[in-house]
N, C-alpha and C positions, 0 to 999 in steps of 0.2 A: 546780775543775770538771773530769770528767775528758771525754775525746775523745767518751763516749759518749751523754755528757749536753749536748755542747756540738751533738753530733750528731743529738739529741732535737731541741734549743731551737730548731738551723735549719730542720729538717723542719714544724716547727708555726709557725714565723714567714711562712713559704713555704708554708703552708696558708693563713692569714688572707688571706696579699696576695692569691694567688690567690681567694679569699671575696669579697672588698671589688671584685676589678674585674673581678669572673665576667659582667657584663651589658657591657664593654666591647668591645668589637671588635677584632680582632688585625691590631693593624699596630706598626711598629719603633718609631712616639714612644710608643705605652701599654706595651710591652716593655719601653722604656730608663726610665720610668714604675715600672714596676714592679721594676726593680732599686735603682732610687733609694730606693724606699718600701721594699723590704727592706731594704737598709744600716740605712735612717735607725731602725726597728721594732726592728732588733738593739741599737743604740747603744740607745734608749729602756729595751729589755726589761731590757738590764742595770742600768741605771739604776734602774729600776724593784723589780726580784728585789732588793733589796739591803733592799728596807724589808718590802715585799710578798711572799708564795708565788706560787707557777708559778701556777696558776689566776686568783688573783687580781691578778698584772701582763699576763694573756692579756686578761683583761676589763679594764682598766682603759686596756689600746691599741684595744681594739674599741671599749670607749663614748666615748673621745678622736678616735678617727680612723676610725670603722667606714663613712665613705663614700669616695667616689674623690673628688671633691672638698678633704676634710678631711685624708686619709692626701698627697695628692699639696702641698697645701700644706707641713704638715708636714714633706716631703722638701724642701723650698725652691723649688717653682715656685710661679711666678706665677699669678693669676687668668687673664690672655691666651692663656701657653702650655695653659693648663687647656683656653679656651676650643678651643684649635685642634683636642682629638683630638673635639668638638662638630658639628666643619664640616662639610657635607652632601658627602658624597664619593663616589666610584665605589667599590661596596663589589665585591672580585672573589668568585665562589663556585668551586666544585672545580672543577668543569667548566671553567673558563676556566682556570684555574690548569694545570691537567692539559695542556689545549692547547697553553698556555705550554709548558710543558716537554716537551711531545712534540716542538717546534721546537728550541726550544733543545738538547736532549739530542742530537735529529739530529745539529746541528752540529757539539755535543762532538765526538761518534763520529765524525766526518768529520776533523773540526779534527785530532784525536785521531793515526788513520789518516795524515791529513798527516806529523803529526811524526815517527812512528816509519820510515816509506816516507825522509823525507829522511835520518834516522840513520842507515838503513844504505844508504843512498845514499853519505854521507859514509862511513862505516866500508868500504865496497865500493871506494872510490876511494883510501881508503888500502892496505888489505892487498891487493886485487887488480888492478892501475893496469893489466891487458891486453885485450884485442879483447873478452872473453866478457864480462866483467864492466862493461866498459863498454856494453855492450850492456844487460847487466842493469839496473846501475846507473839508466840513461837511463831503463826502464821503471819502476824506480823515483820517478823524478823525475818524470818526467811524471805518475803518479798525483799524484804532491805534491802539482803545481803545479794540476789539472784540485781536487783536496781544497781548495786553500787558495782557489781562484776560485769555490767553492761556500761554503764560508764569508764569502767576504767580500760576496757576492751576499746573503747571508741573514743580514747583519750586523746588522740592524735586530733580529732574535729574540734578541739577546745586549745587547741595551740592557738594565739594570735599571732598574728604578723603583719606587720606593716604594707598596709596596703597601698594602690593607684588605681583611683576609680574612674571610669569617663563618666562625662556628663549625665546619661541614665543610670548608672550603679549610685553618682551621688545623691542623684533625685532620692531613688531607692531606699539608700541607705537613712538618707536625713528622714524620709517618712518612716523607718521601722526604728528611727533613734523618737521620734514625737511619739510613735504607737505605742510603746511599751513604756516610756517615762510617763505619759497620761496614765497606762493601765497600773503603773507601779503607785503612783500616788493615788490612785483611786483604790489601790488595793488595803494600801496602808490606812487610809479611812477606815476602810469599812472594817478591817482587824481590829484598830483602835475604838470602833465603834463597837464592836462583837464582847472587845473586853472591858468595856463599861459593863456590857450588856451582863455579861460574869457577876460583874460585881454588882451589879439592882439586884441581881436573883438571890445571891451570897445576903445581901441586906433585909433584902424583903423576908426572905425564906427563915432566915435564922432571927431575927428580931421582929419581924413582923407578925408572920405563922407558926412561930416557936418549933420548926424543924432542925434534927438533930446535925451534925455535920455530915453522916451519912446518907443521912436524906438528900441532902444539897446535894451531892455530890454525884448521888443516882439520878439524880432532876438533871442535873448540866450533863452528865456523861451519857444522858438518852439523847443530845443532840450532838454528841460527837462526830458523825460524819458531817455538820454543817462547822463545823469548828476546825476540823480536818481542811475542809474545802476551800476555808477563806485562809488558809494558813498554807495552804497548796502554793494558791492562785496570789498572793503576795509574795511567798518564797521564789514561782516561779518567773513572776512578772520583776522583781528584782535584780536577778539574774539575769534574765535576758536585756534589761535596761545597762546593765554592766560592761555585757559583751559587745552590747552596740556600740553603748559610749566610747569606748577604746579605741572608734577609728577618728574619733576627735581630739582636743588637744586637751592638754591638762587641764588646764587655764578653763575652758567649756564644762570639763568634768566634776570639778573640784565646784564650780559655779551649781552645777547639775545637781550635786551631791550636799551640798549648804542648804539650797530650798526644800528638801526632801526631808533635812535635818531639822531645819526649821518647823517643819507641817507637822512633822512626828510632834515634837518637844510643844508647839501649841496646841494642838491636839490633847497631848497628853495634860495637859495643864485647862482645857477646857473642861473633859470630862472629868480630870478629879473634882476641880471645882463644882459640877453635876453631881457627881459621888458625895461631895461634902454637903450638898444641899438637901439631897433625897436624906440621907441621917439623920440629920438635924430636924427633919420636919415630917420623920417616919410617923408621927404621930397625932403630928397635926393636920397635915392634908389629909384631906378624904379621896381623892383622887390622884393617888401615885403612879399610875400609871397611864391617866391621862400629862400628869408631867411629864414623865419619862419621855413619851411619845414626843411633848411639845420641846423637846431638847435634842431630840434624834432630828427633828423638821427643823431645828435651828440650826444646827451641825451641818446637815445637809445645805440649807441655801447660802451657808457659810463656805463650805467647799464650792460650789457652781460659782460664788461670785471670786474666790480666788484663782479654780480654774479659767474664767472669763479676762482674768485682769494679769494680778503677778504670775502667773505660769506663763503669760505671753514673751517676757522676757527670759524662759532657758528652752523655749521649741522655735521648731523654725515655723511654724505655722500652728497654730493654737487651736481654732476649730477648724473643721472638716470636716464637711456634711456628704457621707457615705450614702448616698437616697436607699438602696436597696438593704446596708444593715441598720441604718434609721429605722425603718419599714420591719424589719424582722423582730427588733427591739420594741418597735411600738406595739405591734400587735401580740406581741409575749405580753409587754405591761397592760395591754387591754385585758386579754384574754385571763390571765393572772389577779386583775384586779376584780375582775367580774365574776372568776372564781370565788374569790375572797369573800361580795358582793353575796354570791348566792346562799351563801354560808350565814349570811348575817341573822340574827333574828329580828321579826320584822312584828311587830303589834300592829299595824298600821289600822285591823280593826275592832280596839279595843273600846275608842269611843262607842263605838254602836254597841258592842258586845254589851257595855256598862249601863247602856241603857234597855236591855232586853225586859221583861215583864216575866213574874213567876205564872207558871202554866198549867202547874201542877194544885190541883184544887182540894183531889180525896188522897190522902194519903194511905197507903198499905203499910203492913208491918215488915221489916225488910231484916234479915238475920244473918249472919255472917259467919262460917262457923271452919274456926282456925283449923282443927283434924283435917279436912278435907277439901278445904276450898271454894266450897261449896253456898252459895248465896240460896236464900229461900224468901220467898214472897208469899205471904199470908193475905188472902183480900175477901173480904166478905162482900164483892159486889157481884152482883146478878153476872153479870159481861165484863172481863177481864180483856183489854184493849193492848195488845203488841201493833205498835210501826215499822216495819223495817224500813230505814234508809239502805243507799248502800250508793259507793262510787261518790262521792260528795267532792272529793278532789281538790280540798284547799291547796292553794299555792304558799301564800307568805310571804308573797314577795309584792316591790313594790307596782310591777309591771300585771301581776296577778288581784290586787286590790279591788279590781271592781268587781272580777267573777267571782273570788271570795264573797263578798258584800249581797251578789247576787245569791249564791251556793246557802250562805248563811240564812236570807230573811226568806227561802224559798222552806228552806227544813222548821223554820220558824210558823209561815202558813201552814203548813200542812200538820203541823204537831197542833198549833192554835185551833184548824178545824177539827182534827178526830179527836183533840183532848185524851193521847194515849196514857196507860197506866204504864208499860213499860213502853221506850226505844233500845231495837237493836240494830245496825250497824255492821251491815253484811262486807265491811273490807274496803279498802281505796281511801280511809279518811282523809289522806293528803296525795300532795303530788310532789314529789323532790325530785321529778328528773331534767331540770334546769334548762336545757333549751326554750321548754314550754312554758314552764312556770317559773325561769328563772330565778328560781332558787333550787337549792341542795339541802336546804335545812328540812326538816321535818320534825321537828320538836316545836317551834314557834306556833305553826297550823293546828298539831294538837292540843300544844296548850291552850289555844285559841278556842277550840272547841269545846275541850272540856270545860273552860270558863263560859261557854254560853251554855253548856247543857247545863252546867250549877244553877244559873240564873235561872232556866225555865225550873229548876227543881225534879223533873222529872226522867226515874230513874234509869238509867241506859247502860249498853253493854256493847262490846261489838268481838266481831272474828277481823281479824287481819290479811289482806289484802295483799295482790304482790306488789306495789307501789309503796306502800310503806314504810317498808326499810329497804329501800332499795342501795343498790349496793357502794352506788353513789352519793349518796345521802351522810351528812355529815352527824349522824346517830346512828349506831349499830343497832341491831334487834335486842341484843341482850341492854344496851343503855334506853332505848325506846320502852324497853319492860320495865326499870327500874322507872323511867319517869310514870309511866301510868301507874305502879304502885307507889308512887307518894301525891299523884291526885284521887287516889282509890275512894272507896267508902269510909274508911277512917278517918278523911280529911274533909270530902266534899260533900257526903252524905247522899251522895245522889249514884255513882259510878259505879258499877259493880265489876270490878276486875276484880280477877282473886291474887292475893298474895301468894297464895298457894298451889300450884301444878303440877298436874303430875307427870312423871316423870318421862314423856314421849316426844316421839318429832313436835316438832311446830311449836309455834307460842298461842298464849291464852287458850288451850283448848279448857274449856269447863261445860260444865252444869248449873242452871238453874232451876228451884223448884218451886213450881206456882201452888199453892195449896189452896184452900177452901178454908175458909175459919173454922171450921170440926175437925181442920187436922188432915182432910186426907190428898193425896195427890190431884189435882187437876191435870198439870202438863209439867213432864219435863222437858227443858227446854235445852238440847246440846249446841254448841257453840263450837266448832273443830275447824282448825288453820286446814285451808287447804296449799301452805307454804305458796312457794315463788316461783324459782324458777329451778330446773337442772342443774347443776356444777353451774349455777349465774348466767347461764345462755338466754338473753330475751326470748321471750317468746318461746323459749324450751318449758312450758307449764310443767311444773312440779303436782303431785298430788297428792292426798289421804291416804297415808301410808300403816301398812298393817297394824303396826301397833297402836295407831290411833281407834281404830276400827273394833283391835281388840280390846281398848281403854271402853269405847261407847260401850259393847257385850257387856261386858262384865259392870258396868253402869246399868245397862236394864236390866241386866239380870240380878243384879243386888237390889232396885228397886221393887223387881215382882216380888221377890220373895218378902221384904220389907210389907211390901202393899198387900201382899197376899191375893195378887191377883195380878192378869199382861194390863202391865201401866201405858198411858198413853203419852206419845212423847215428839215434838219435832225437832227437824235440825236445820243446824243455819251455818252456811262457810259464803266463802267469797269465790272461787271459779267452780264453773259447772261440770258435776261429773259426765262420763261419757255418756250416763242413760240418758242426760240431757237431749246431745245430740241425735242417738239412737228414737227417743219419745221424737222430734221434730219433724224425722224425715218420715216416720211413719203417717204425722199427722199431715206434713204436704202431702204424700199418697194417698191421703185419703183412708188410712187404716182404723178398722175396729176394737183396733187392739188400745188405742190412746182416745181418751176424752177429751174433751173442748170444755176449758170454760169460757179465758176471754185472756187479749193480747195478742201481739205478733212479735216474731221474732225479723228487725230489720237491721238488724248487725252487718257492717258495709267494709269493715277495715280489714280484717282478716277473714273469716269465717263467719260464717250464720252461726257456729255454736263456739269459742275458743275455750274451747276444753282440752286436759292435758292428754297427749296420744299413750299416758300409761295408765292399765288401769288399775281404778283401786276398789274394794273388798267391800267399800261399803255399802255402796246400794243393797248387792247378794245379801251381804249380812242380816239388814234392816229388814229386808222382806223376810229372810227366815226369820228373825227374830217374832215380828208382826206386830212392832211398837209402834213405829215411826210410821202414820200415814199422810207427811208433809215434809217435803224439805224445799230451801228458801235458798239464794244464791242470788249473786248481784254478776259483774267483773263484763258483760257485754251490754254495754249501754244503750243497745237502742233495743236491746230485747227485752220483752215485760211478759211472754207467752204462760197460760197456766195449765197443764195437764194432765192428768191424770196415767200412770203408764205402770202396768203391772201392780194393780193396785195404792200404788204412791204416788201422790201430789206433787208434781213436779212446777214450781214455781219461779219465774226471775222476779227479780224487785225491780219496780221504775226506778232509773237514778234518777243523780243531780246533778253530776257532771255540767258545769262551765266552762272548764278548761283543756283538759287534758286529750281531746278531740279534733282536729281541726272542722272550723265550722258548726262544733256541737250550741255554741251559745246563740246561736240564731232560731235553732230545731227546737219547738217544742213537744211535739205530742209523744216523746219520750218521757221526760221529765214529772216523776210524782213520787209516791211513795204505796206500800201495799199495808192494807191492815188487816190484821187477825185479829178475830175477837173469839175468843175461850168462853163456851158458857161453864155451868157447876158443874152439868154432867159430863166433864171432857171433851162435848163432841167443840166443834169452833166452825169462821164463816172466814174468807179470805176476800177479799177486793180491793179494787184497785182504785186510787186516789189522785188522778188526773189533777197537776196545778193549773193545768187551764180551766179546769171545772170549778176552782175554787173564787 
């Protein structure tokens, strides 16, 4: 007979039993009842098939033994044990059953909770025996102890007892006996997976990156509440698999308990085998952790096909499609993955980048000077040429590729027509807030950049934007600094960040000084964060705060004396201060007080001006001072307005903006750039560089 007919014969021998004691009640003696009465019906049937066909040795156990009574002798009980499953008893229904277990389960969870709090209670007393950790540890313990004093208060919901279920309590019961055996084996996975995972890091870490054991140890013990979690979530999915199982019979359990044992001990024998491979070949692979990866993906479709297949034989029903927590699970995996997704770094336009053309023709002397941070530009031409870009709004992602591509050969035009000596970079270089631009990364976009401005050669600077480190963004401001000082001037020859800042709100706030070849000042050029947002409230604008203001002062005021004379100087940030707004309304009224050069302001999303509602010091300042007769400012895209107000030059830059606008890549007569041109004698010319005019 082969495996598939034997696999027939027990499928329809486990029909009849089930037939004959379908009016019996579910509790563990008609269970252990009905295992007996299958053995015994198998034994017979063969017995039987041997004279007889299949059909007629099926009827010939149903017309011998087709009651419970008849079939349960036949298995070798008695009349008395008969009579017992008779006896008028507390029959429980769902409802009470369900109660049960909403008690009991509590406990788990608690009980649970206890165990893992004392493990790294223990584990915290080993690796860290000092003041902090015992500190820690103790709060550990004490959870424990307050867990296991809650358990044992409510110890009486952990008694079992022999139960009688009707028909709905055993539905009941057989689905939270399948829910929690799937969850405990899946638990046990992914623990057995978790502690591979220990040992790559233990491998890699210590033989690969020559880290010390402390090191190691600090590295895994920064993911201990993920380690906690899966050691929870096994601990307590076993346990409740336990309690379940106990209203079945031994015989089910013991079965139950063999395949769990099994899955563990292969498991455990796959990944060392993993373990002994990564060793072995720590040195030869160039890609360890693309292995790894491809052994975690083998594991897994390893487990779905044994969940699919042998787990079908100890559940009563093996899948079970929940529509609504399908639906909730899937849109976690979506949403999680896409996460994951926007985080990614994306080159996607490195080809173009690669092919960009040097732009930069006359080269200036360009100085660097470690004291102070401070960049200097020496140019012996007639007309010294500043671009401001501003708002440029790289995404980096793969859904943002074309407006990238457009964003890019757009600053590309306009650099190629005005052929500037410097670009600066009024804020917004990228865009990481992920709905839009679908990604989170902001390192990728600027790398992206600063690799095409290398290529044109020609040297650039920028002020920081509130989009740029934003808070979601998987680069914080301080690693965003770090990366621009190692694409700096020391590397790319072109960049002018300083290594060096001083020591106030914001980042990159600096100075540049444009000089003449005989040494003396032309322009300086301040460059000052106007930060982000309030305590991270969108759209709560942050602003130029005192001490930046005080950092400019005593910057012009060390340069007069320097120069021996009031130096002439402009400024550049990314949102506009309030005079901003104050210069615009004067100039809709119609007032004398503000000048007209050229530009509108037609800003549609919030405000005609989005400037922050605090103010800051430094307009007042700049006019007392009586340096600064320009500042430059990007952050409201469709505004390019230039006017004059109180004596100072009040300017927006055209963006570039592709993306981060709805409907802005359609609009063009925003889109350009503004140029300054510096003659010797300080004075300079501003206008505006329409890319439709190009």
């Amino acid at each position: 007979m082969t495996c598939k007919e034997i696999r027939v014969r027990e499928i329809q021998i486990n029909e009849i039993v089930e037939h004959i004691f379908k009016k019996e009640l579910y509790c563990e003696a008609v269970e252990s009842a009905k295992e007996r009465v299958t053995a015994a019906f198998q034994n017979e049937y063969e017995r039987l098939s041997a004279e007889h066909s299949e059909i007629q040795s099926i009827g010939i156990l149903l017309d011998r033994y087709g009651t419970v009574k008849d079939a349960a002798v036949f298995a070798g009980y008695t009349a008395e044990q008969i009579a017992e499953w008779q006896i008028d008893r507390h029959v429980s229904n769902k409802k009470e059953i369900a109660h049960t277990f909403r008690k009991v389960r509590a406990g788990i969870y608690v009980g649970s909770l206890s165990s893992v709090f004392m493990a790294v209670s223990i584990v915290n007393l080993i690796l860290h025996p000092n003041l902090f950790w015992s500190v820690n540890t103790a709060a550990y313990v004490l959870i424990a102890v307050l867990c296991g004093i809650f358990v044992c208060k409510n110890g009486e919901a952990f008694r079992y007892q022999n139960i009688c279920l009707d028909a709905k309590a055993e539905h009941y019961i057989k689905k939270l006996s399948d829910q929690y055996f799937k969850r405990m084996i899946n638990s046990i996975g992914v623990a057995v997976t978790g502690l591979f995972c220990l040992i790559y890091i233990f491998i890699i870490s210590i033989l690969k990156m020559g880290m010390n054991l402390g090191e190691v140890f600090s590295s895994i013990y920064s993911a201990v509440f993920l380690i906690e979690l899966v050691v929870y979530a096994m601990i307590k999915n076993m346990v409740c698999a336990w309690w379940i199982g106990r209203a079945f019979p031994a015989n089910r359990r013991r079965s139950m308990a063999g395949y769990s044992l099994r899955m563990i001990l292969i498991s455990l024998f796959y990944w060392s085998v993993c373990a002994l491979l990564i060793f072995l070949f720590r040195d030869k692979a160039e890609n360890l952790f693309g292995i790894f990866f491809s052994m975690v993906a083998a594991y897994g479709i390893l487990c779905i096909v044994a969940n699919l297949t042998i787990r079908q034989d100890y559940v009563f029903r093996n899948i079970h499609m929940n529509i609504r927590r399908a639906a909730v699970i899937g849109l976690c995996l979506i949403l999680t993955a896409s996460y994951q997704l926007m985080q990614v770094d994306r080159y996607l336009l490195q080809p173009y980048i690669s092919t960009v053309g040097r732009l930069y023709k006359e080269p200036d002397q360009i100085e660097y000077h470690d004291n102070n941070g401070v960049y200097t530009i020496t140019t012996d031409k007639e007309d010294f040429k500043i671009l401001q870009l501003t708002d440029i709004h790289l995404g980096g992602s793969l859904q943002s590729a074309g407006k990238d591509y457009q964003a890019l050969t757009a600053c590309y035009r306009l650099m190629k027509d005005t052929s500037p000596d410097l670009v600066i970079v009024t804020g917004d270089l990228v865009f990481p807030l992920g709905v839009m631009s679908f990604s989170f990364n902001n390192t990728a976009p600027m790398t992206q950049f600063a690799s095409f401005m290398r290529n044109t050669g020609i040297p650039w600077a920028f002020t920081y934007g509130n989009h740029d480190t934003e808070s979601l963004a998987n680069a914080t401001a301080w690693e965003v600094n770090e990366l621009f000082k190692s694409l700096s001037f020391k590397t790319s020859g072109n960049l002018l960040y300083p290594y060096m800042q001083p020591d106030i709100t914001g980042r990159n706030n600096q100075l540049i000084e444009i000089r003449n070849e005989d040494g003396s000042l032309n322009q300086a050029l301040f460059l000052l964060d106007s930060n982000d947002y309030i305590n991270g409230v969108m759209n709560d604008y942050d602003y130029i705060h005192d001490d930046q203001v005080d950092w400019y002062r005593s910057q012009v005021e060390r340069l007069n004396e320097q120069e021996g004379e009031l130096i002439s100087s402009l400024l550049f940030f990314h949102m506009p201060l309030q005079e901003y707004r104050t210069a615009f309304e004067l100039y809709e009224a119609g007032s004398s007080e503000v000048t007209y050069f050229f530009g509108e302001n037609r800003e549609k999303m919030i405000n005609k001006v989005c400037c922050s509602e605090y103010p800051s010091r430094l307009f007042p300042v700049a006019k007392e001072l009586g340096s600064t007769k320009a500042m430059f400012c990007g952050h409201d895209h469709y505004n390019n307005l230039s006017v004059t107000y109180d004596g100072i030059r009040l300017t927006y830059g055209m963006s570039i903006d592709y993306l981060a606008m709805p409907g802005i890549e359609e609009d063009t007569e925003q889109r350009g750039a503004t140029l300054i041109t510096l003659h010797r004698d300080s004075t300079y010319e501003i206008e505006q560089i329409k890319l439709t005019d190009l």
